[in-house]
N, C-alpha and C positions, 0 to 999 in steps of 0.2 A: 207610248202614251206619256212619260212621264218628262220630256223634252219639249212636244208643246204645251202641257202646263204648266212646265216653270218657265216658260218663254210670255207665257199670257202674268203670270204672279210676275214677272219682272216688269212689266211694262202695264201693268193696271191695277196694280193691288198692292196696300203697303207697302207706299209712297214711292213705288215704281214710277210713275207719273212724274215726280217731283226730278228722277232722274234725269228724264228727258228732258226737261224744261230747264235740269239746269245744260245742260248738252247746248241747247238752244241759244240760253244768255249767251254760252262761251263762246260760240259760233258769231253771235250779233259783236260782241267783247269783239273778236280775235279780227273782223272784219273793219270795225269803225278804225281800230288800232293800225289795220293795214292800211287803209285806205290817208290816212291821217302822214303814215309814214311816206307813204307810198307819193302827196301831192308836194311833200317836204321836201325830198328827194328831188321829183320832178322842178321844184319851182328854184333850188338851191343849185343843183348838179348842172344845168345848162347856161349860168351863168357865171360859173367857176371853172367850165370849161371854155368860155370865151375868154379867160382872160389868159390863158394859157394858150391858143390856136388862133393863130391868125389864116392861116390856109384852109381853104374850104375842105379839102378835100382830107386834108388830118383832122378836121373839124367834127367830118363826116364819121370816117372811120375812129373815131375817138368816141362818137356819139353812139356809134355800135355796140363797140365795147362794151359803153354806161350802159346801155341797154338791154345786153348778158347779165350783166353784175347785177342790174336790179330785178332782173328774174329773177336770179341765182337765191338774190340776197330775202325779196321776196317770198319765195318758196321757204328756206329753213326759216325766214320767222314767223311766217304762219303755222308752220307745221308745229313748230316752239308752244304759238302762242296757243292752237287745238288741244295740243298733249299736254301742255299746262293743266288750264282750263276743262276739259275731263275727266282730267285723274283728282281736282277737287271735287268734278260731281259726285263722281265715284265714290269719294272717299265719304261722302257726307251722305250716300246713300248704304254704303256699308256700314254707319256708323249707327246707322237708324236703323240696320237689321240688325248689329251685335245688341244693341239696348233691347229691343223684341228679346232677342234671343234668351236674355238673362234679367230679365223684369221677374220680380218673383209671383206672375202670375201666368196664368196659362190663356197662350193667344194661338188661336187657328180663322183658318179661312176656308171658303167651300165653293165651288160655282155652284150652276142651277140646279144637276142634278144631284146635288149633297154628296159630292167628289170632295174629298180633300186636296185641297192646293198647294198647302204647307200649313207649319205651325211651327213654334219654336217650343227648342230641345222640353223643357218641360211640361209642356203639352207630351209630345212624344212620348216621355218615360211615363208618363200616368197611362196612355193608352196601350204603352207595352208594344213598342213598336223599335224602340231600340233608338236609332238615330231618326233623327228629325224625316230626311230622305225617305226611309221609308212608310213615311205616312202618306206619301202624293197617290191619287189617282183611288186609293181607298175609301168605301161609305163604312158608317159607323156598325152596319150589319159584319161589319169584316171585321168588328173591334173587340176589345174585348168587353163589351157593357151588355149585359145580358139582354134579350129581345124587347122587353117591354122598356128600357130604359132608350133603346134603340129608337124605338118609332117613338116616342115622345119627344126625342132631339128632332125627328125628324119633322115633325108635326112643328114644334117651334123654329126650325128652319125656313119650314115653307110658308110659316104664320107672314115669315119677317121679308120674306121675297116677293114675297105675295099683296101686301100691303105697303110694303115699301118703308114699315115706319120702324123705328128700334124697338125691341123688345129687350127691358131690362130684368133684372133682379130676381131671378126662375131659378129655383131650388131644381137640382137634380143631381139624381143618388146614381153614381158608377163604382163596377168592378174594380181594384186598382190592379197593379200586376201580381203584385203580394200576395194576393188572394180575398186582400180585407175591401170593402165600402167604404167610399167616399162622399160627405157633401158637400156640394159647388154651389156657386151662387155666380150664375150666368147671364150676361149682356148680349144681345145682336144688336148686328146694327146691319144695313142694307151694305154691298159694294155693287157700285156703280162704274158706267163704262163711259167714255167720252163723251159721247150722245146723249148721255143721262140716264140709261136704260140701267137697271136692275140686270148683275151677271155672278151674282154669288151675296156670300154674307160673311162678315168677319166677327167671331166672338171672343170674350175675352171673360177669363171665369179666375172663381178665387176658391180657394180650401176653407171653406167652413166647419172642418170635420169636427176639429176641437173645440170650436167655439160650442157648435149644436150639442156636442158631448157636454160642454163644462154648463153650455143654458138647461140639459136635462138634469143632471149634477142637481145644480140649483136648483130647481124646480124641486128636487127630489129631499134634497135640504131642508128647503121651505117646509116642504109636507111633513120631514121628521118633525120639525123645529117644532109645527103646529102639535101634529100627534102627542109630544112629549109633552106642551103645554098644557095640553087638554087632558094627560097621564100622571103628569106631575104630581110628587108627594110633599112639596112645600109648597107655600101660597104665591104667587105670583101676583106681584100687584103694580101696577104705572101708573105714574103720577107726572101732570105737566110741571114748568118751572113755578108756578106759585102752590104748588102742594095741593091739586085739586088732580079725585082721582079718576082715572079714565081708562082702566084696566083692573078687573077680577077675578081672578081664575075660580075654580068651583072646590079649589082645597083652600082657595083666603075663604069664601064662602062658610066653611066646615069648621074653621080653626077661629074663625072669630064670631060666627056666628049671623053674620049680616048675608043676604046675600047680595048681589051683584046690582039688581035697579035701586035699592036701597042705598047704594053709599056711591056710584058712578055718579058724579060732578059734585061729593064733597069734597072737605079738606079733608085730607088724610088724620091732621093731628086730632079732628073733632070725632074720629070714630075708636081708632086703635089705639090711642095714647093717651095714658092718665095725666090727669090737669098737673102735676106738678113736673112733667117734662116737655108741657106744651112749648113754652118760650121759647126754651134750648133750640126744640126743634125749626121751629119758626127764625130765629136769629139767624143759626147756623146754615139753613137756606137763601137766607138774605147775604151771608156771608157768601159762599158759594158762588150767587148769580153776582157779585161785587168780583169779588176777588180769583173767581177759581177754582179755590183750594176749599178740602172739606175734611177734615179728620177722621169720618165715619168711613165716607166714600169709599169702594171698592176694596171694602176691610169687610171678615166676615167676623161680629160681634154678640154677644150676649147682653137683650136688656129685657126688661118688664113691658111686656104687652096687658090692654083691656078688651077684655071680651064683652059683648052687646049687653049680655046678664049683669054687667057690674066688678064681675072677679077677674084679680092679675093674676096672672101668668106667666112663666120664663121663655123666650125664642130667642133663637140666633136666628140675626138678621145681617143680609146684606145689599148695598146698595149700588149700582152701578150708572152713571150720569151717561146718557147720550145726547150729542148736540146734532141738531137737525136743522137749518134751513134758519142760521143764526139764533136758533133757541133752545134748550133744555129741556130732556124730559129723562125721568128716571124710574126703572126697575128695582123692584126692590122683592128679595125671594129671601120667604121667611119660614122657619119651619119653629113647629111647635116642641119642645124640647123638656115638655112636664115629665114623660115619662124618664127623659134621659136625665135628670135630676134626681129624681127619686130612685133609680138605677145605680146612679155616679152615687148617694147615698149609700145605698143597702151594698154596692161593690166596697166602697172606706171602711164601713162595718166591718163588713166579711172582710176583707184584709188584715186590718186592725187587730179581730178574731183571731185571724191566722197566723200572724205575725205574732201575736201575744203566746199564740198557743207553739207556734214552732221554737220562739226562744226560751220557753220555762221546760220543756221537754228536754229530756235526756240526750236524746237521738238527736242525729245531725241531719235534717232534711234538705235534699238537692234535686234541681230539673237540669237532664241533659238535653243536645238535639241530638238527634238519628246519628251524628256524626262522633259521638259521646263525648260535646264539648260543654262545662258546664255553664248555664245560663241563671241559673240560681242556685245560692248555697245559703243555708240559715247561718245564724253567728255561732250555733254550740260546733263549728268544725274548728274556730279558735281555740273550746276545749280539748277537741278529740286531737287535732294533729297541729294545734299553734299557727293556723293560718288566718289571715284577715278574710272575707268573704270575697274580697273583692282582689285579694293574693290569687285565690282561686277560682275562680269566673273567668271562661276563656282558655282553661287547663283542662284535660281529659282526668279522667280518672287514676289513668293507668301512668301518667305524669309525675301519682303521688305514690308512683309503685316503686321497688325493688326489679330489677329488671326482667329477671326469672318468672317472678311475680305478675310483672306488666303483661306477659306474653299470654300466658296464662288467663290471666281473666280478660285480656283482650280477645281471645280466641272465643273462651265462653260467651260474650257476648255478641261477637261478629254471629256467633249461633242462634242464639234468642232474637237478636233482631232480624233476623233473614224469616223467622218464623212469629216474629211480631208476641211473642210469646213472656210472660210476666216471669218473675224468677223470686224465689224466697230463701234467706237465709244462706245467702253464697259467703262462706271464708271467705278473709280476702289479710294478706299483710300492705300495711301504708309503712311508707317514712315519715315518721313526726318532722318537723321544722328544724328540731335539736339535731335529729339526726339516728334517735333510738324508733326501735320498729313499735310499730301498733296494730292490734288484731280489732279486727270490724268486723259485723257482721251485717251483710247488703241484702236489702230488700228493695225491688223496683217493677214496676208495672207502664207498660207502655201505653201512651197517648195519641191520635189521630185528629186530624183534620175533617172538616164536614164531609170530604172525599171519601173519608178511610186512608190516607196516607199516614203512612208513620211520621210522626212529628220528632218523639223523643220518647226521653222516659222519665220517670216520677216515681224518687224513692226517699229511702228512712238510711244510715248507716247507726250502727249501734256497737258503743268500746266492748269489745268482750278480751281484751290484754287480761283483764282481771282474773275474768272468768272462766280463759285458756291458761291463765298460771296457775289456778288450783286446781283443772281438771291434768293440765303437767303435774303438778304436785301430789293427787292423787295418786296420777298413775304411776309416778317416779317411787310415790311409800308403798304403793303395789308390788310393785317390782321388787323396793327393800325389803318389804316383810318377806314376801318368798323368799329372798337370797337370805335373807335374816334365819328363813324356818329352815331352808337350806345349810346354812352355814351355823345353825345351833345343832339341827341333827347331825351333822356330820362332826362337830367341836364334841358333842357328848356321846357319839357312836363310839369314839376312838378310846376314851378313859374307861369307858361301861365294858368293854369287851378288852379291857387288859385288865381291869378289876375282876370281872367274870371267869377269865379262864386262868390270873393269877390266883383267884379263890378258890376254884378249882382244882388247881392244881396244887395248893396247898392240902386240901381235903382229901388228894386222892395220894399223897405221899406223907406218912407218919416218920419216916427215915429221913426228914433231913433234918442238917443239925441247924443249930442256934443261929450261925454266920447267914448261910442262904435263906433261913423262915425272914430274918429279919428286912435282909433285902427286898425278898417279897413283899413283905409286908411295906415296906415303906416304897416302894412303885406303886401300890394300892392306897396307901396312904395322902402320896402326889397326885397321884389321879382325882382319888376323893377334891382332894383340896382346889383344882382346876375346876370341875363340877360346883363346886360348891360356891368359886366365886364367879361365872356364870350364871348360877342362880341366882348370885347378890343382885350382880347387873341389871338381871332382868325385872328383879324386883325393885330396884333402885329406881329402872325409869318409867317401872310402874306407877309408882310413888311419884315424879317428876310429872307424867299427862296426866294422873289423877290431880295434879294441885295441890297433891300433900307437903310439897316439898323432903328432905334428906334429914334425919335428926340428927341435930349435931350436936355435941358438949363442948363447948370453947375454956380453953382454959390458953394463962400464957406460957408459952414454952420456946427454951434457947433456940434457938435457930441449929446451933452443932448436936442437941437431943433428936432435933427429926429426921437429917440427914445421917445418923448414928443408931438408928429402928430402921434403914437404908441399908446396914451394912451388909446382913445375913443376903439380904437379896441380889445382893450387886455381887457377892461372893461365890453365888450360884450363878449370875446371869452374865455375868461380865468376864467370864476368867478368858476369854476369848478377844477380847478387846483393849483396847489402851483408853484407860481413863480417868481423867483428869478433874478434880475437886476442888473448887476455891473458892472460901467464904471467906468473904468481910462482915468483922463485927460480929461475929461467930456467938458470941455471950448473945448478940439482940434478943429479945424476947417479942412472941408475936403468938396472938390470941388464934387460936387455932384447937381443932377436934386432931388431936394428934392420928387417931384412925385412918380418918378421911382423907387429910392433906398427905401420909404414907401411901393411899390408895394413890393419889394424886400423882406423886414421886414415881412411885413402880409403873405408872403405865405411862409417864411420856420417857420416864428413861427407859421401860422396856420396848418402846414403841426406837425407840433413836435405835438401840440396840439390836433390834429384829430389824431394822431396814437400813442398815451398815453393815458392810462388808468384815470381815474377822480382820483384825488386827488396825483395823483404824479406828480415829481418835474420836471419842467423846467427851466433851466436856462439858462441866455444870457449875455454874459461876449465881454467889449472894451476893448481892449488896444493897447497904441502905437507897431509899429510893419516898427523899419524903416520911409521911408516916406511915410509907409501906414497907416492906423489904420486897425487892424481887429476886426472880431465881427463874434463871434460863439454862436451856441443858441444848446443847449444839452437836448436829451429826455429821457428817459429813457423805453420806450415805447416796439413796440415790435420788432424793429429792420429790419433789411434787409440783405439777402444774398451778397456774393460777384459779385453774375451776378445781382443781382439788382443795387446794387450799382455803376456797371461800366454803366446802361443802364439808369439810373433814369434821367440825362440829355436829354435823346432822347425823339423826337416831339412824342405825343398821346401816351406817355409808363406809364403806371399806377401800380408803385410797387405791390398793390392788388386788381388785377382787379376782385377777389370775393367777397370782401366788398362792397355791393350796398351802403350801408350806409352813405359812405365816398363821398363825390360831389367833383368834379372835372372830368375834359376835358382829362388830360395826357398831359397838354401843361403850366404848370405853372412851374418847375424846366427849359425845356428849354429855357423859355421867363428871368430868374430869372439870368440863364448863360450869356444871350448874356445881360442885362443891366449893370451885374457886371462887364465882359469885356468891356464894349463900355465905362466904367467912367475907362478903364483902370487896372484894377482890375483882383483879381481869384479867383476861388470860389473852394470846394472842401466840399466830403464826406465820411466820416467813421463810419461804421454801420457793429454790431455785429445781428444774429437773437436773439430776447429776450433778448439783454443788451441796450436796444438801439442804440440812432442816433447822431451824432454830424455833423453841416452843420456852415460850413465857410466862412469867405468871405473877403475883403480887399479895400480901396477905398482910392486913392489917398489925402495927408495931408500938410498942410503948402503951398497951393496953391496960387496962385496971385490974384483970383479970375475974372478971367478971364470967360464971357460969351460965350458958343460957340454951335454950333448945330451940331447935328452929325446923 
């Protein structure tokens, strides 16, 4: 089958015809050309051989010859001139199938009984047929176009064969191979046979897919465009180029009050616009259709509107110019904005409020996001940690941590916020800006979105440095007092129970003699005498947190008398050490309760001597110093740290509270402080660990001598 219908589509259809015809010219071409040559020959060749043959008979056979030759010669130039002249027809009939072929539309043909003949490749691939070839000898029922698409091709097939006349511009919807719908927009026209007879129909269709898409699209646009209009929550109003208005919506209606037959073909400035911005508006229209340009235009603005009753009012307005058909008209969508003024009001208030009340407040108030970066911080965090607001905004919290720290309360909160959960009163340590730590106490509640999504959090932080050093502080003279109650029962266990059972034992033997009673008696004596200035002590710094102050007698006395009520006891306490004495200006005299400053003496040189090693050096050095004397006594012993050193002053603190060995209360350095000061004086301490100790002191010189109690 499909041999004589491309033998019939070759030579009758799509410019098959045209092939022929040019066959034909070349044929008529190739003959005149011969015949032309051919009488040339003839009229030239018979008398260019007479001039050459005079003998008939070579004349003859001469004229033979010519007469091969111009067969000969006749034959290859014909056949020259044929093969020429075909392979241009050829060439110009192929040249008219490859344009079919690749026109970007789609072309087929059919004889009578709706056979396809051919089509090119694009046809082809829409009908899912692969190569062009195999469309021949196929009806549309063998395609892929579902049934009812089928016989409506076919019914317009046979409209067109039938009538003879073209039938153009026929919308019809096909399968593609894809699987998707197509719409085409299709032409017939008749083919005809040499005779003139009707022998098929050639069509030629175009992809309207997207187009019918993008015009439902539209359509579908349109209808929002309207919907919205007629939805709209701002006023919608048109106006042509002379400010006459030709559009209302039913919220301009609501918001000024007019409705719609009432104010359509005024001027715009006679309804909505109070008389003293009438001009403006009128100029600057004039301006516009002059020059173009409009300052307002296509800006979304704040100005005073008139409503029907008489009263102004606030709107943002905007204005949008379209030009139509060399003229101007313009939209203009206005919203009434009274409440958002009175809002934007009572919001400045409230802020204002807020503002005013978060900077006079104690607490540092902060908003994080979810992410705990902060996005507000009030100014009191300049008080708490020395930071600008804006140092910190953008910072996490845990930024302004210790690193330990950071981890820490970073953990806690990754917790609370997984459970969206508020939190109260969390410790937390900061670094100040300087560099020293600071205790806060965090309070924060989380926030959400009209979703319910976590936003962030919203809280207070509060200094509690202060409020963590005296609850230290407490606990620290907690602790001192027990070791205090501690280390007095144990200071007065030990003399009570050798007075006890040297009493004792005195009572329970009448036979000893004079030598040993007295002995006894004097270990009972020494004991006594330790007891009893432990009691001093205690009463001393009794008198000290009651506010009573120390009573003192000041009188002036040599500097070599004090250190010389010194002697008895360094006699006792020093035989064990080396040590070394050196006053300058020995006679000075200096207003002093000779008691008190002895008390003074005994306990930092017995303090040098109890924390020195036996046989190393002590030394105690006067000299003038201004109108004080000072007097420092130097150990070399085993020293004290710098937090010892800053604490050795304070009541019941005992630089080595693991030496049992050593006797004392913790209350002789601060009893030693307040008598130095009360004679007006200062005292002071510098101590390396293991280089020793040096303790200082100062007491007013060149006195009037003057008796007073204090």
């Amino acid at each position: 089958m499909q041999e004589p219908f491309q033998n019939r589509v070759s030579s009758e259809v799509l410019g098959k015809k045209q092939v022929l015809s040019n066959v034909q010219k070349a044929s008529i071409k190739g003959a005149i050309i011969y015949a032309l040559v051919a009488g040339a020959w003839i009229l030239f060749s018979d008398r260019v051989l007479l001039w050459f043959f005079d003998d008939p008979i070579l004349l003859t056979q001469a004229q033979t010859v010519k007469g091969w030759l111009f067969v000969g010669a006749s034959a290859l130039l014909l056949a020259w001139l044929m093969r020429h002249y075909i392979r241009q027809a050829y060439r110009e009939g192929a040249l008219l199938e490859e344009v079919i072929s690749h026109i970007p539309i789609y072309v087929f043909w059919k004889d009578r009984e709706g056979r396809y003949l051919n089509c090119n490749q694009r046809f082809a691939s829409v009908a899912g047929v692969g190569n062009r070839e195999n469309i021949v000898g196929k009806t549309d029922y063998e395609l892929l176009w579902r049934r009812e698409d089928a016989e409506l091709i076919r019914r317009n097939d046979f409209s067109v064969m039938t009538s003879g006349r073209p039938l153009l511009d026929v919308e019809e919807t096909h399968l593609q191979a894809d699987g998707g719908t197509a719409t085409f927009l299709t032409s017939r026209v008749p083919l005809k046979g040499e005779s003139g007879e009707v022998i098929g129909v050639l069509g030629i269709c175009s992809d309207i897919t997207r187009r019918k898409r993008e015009e439902e699209e539209l359509r579908e646009s349109r209808d929002r465009a309207q919907a919205n209009l007629d939805a709209a929550l701002d006023a919608i109003i048109e106006m042509d180029g002379k400010g006459i208005i030709s559009g209302w919506n039913s919220r301009a209606a609501e918001i000024f009050g007019w409705p719609a037959e009432k104010v359509v073909g005024r001027r715009l400035s006679e309804t909505i616009m109070p008389d003293r911005f009438r001009p403006a508006h009128e100029e600057g229209l004039r301006h516009f259709l002059g020059t173009g340009e409009g300052p307002i235009l296509n800006r979304r603005i704040e100005v005073t509107a008139l409503h029907r009753d008489g009263h102004e009012f606030p709107i943002k307005l905007a204005v949008a110019p379209i030009r139509r058909r060399g003229s101007y008209r313009f939209i203009a969508f206005i919203e009434d904005i009274t409440h958002h003024k009175q809002a934007e009001k009572a919001l400045r208030e409230s802020r204002k409020l807020f503002r005013d009340l978060v900077e006079r407040i104690n607490d540092w108030v902060w908003e994080i996001d979810r992410n705990a970066v902060y996005t507000y911080v009030s100014p009191r965090v300049r008080n708490l940690l020395g930071y600008k607001p804006k140092e910190v905004i953008g910072k996490t919290p845990f930024d302004l941590m210790p690193e330990p720290e950071a981890k820490r309360v970073e953990a806690f909160f990754r917790e609370q916020k997984e459970k969206s959960q508020a939190f109260e009163a969390l410790e937390n340590t900061n670094l100040h800006k300087d560099g020293r730590l600071v205790a806060l106490e965090t309070s924060g509640a989380p926030f959400f979105d009209e979703d319910g999504t976590l936003l962030g959090y919203r809280g207070v932080n509060r200094d509690i440095t202060e409020r963590k050093r005296v609850e230290e502080a407490l606990r620290e003279s907690d602790r001192m007092k027990t070791a205090f109650v501690r280390t007095v029962a144990h200071e007065f266990r030990a003399p009570l129970t050798s007075i006890q059972e040297f009493s004792e034992f005195l009572l329970s033997r009448e036979d000893l003699h004079g030598e040993q009673r007295r002995e006894l008696l004097g270990t009972i004596h020494e004991r006594s005498a330790a007891l009893g200035r432990a009691v001093s002590d205690i009463l001393d710094i009794t008198r000290i947190e009651e506010g009573q102050g120390l009573p003192l007698i000041q009188e002036p006395c040599p500097v070599k008398e004090l250190f010389d009520r010194l002697g008895p006891f360094l006699e006792t306490k020093a035989s064990r050490h080396r040590l070394e004495i050196t006053l300058a200006e020995e006679d000075a005299r200096v207003l002093v309760d000779e008691a008190r400053i002895g008390q003074v003496l005994e306990n930092i040189v017995g303090n040098a001597l109890k924390y020195s090693a036996e046989e190393s050096l002590v030394q105690i050095r006067g000299e003038p110093e201004g109108d004080f004397y000072r007097v420092t006594v130097t150990d070399h012993g085993i020293g004290m740290t710098a937090e010892q050193v800053d604490r050795i002053f304070d009541k019941f603190y005992r630089a080595d509270e693991t030496c049992a060995t050593v006797a004392g209360v913790g209350l002789g350095m601060s009893i030693v402080k307040n008598i130095v000061e009360a004679h007006g004086g200062r005292i002071w301490v510098k101590s390396e660990p293991c280089r020793g100790t040096t303790v200082g002191f100062t007491l007013l010189r060149n006195a009037a001598g003057q008796n007073r109690e204090g």
